[in-house]
N, C-alpha and C positions, 0 to 999 in steps of 0.2 A: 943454724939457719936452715929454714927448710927451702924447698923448691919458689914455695910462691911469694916469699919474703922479698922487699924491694931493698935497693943500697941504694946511700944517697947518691950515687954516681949517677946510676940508671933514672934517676926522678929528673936530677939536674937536665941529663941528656933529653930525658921525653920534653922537661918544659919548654929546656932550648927548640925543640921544634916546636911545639906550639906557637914559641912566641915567632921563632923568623918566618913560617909558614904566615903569623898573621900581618908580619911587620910587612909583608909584600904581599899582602892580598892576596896569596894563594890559596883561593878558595877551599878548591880540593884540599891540595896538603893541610890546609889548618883543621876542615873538619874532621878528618881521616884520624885526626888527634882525641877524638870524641867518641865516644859509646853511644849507642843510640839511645839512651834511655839518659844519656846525662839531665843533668838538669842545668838552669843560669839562674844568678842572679843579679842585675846593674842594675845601678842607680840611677840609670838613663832611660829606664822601663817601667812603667806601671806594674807589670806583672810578671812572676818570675814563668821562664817558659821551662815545662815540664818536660822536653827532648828536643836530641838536636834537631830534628825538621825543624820545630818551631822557631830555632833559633835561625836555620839555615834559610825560613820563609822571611825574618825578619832582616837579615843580612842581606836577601837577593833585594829588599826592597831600598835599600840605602844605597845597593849600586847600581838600580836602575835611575836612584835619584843624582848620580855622580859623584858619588862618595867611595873614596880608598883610602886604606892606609898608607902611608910612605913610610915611616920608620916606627921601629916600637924597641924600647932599651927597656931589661929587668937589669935590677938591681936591688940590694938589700935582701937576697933570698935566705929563707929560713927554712928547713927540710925536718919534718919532726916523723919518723921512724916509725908503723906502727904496724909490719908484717907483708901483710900481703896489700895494704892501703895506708897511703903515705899524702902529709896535706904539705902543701907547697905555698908559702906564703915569701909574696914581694913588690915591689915599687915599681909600677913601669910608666913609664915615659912614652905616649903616642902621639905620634903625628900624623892627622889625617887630613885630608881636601874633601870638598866638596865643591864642584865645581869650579878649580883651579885656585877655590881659598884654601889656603891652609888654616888647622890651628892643634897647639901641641896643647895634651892633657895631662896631669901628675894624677895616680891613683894606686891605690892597693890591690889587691890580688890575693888573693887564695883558690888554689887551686888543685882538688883531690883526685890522686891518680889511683889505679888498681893494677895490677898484674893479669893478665887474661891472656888464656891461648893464644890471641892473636897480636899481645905485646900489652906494651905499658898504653894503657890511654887511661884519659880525665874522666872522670865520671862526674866532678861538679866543678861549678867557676861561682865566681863572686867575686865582683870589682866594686869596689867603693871611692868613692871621690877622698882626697888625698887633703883631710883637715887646713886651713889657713894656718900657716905658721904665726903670721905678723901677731904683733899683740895688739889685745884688746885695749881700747879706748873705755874706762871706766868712767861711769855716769858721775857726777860731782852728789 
């Protein structure tokens, strides 16, 4: 293993912060988790944004509208190994308010980190809505 090679220990460790830094809305600490060049993907977005500014413009604008997270739970993580960039894929569970409403969301998660001078950060996210379990009602 060379220098720049990631373990899965150290991916778990960075995603763990990503996710508690987001689970409480610590603005700073979650973006601090980011490369400036990262990119996003959500299903909650018409268009993927091309860096964190963009994302951090689209962020300030949900908590000027009263919107935070309260909790976020990963689960189901998968760590797939591949040097110096390693893709993180998992289940998470968010709870957010908006204006003293709450409501919890089930989605997936992939999330590619790198190794860089300055530590482990993400260079790409992609959350996806978490398929309908229930069955299908088949047409007669």
């Amino acid at each position: 293993m060379t220098g720049t090679e990631l373990t899965e220990e150290e991916v778990l460790t960075a995603a763990a912060g990503v996710v508690a830094a987001f689970g409480a809305t610590r603005t700073r600490a979650y973006f601090d988790c980011f490369t400036e060049d990262a990119t996003f993907v959500f299903h909650t977005e018409a268009r993927r944004l091309d860096s964190r500014a963009d994302y951090e413009q689209l962020w300030a604008g949900w908590l000027d509208d009263g919107w935070q997270v309260t909790a976020c739970v990963s689960s189901n993580q998968r760590v797939q190994l591949m040097g110096p960039v390693v893709v993180l894929t998992h289940d998470v569970q968010t709870t957010t308010s908006t204006g003293g409403v709450p409501e919890t969301t089930q989605e997936r998660e992939t999330i590619v980190f790198r190794r860089l001078p300055t530590g482990i950060l993400a260079i790409h996210e992609h959350l996806s809505p978490t398929p309908d379990d229930s069955p299908e009602e088949s047409a007669p």
